[in-house]
C-alpha positions as CSV (number, residue, x, y, z in Angstrom):
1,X,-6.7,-3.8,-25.4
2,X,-8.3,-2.3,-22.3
3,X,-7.4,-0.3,-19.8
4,X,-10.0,0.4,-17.3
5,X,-9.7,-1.0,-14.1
6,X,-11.3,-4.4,-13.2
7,X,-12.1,-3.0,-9.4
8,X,-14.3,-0.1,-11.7
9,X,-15.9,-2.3,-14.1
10,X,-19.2,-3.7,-13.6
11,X,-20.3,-7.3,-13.7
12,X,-21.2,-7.4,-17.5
13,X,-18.3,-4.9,-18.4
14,X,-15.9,-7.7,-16.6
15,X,-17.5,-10.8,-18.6
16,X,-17.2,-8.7,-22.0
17,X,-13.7,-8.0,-21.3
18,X,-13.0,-12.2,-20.5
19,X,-15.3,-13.1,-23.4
20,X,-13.1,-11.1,-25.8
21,X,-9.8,-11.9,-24.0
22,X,-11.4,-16.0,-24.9
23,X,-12.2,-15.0,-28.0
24,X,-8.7,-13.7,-29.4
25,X,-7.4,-16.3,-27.4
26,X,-9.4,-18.6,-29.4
27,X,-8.3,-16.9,-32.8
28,X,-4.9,-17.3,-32.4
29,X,-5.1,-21.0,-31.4
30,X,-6.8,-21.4,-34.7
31,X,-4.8,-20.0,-37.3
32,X,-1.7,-21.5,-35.3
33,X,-3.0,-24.7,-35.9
34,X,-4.5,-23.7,-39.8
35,X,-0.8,-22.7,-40.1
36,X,0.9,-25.8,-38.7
37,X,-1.6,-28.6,-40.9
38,X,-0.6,-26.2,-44.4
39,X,2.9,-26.9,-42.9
40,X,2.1,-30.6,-42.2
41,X,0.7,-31.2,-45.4
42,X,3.4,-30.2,-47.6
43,X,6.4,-31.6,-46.0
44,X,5.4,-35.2,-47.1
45,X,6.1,-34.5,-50.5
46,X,8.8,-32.4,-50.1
47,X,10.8,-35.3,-47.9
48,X,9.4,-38.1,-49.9
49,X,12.0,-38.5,-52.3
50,X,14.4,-39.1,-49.1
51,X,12.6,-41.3,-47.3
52,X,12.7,-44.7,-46.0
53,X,12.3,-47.6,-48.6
54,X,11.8,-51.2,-47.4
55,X,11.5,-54.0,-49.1
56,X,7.4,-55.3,-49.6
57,X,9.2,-58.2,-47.4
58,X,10.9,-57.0,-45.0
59,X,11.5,-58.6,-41.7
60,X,11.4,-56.4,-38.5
61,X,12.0,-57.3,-35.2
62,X,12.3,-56.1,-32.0
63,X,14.0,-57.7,-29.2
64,X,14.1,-56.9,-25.4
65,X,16.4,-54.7,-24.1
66,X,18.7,-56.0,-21.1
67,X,18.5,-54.9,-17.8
68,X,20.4,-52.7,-15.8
């Protein structure tokens, strides 16, 4: 990271530094979410064997809830 001072820095020395400030930014953002859909992907078959089961049937309903 850089250490100059902004007040010194010239117009194209101060769009460099926000380009590569966006750029890391930018970086980051990606491999969190590269890291989070490898994540994502194998929990389903890790949890499947305790999962919900319903019946190719199954009646589900939903009623109001009361007021109050």
């Amino acid at each position: 990271m850089r250490t100059q001072d902004p007040e010194t820095m010239t117009p194209a020395e101060r769009d460099a530094e926000v380009a590569s400030i966006f750029a890391r930014g930018l970086v980051r953002a990606i491999h969190a979410e590269r890291s989070r859909s490898t994540r994502d992907i194998s929990e389903p078959a890790e949890s499947a064997a305790g999962g919900l089961e319903l019946s190719q049937h199954a009646d589900l309903s939903v009623s109001a809830r009361p007021r109050g």
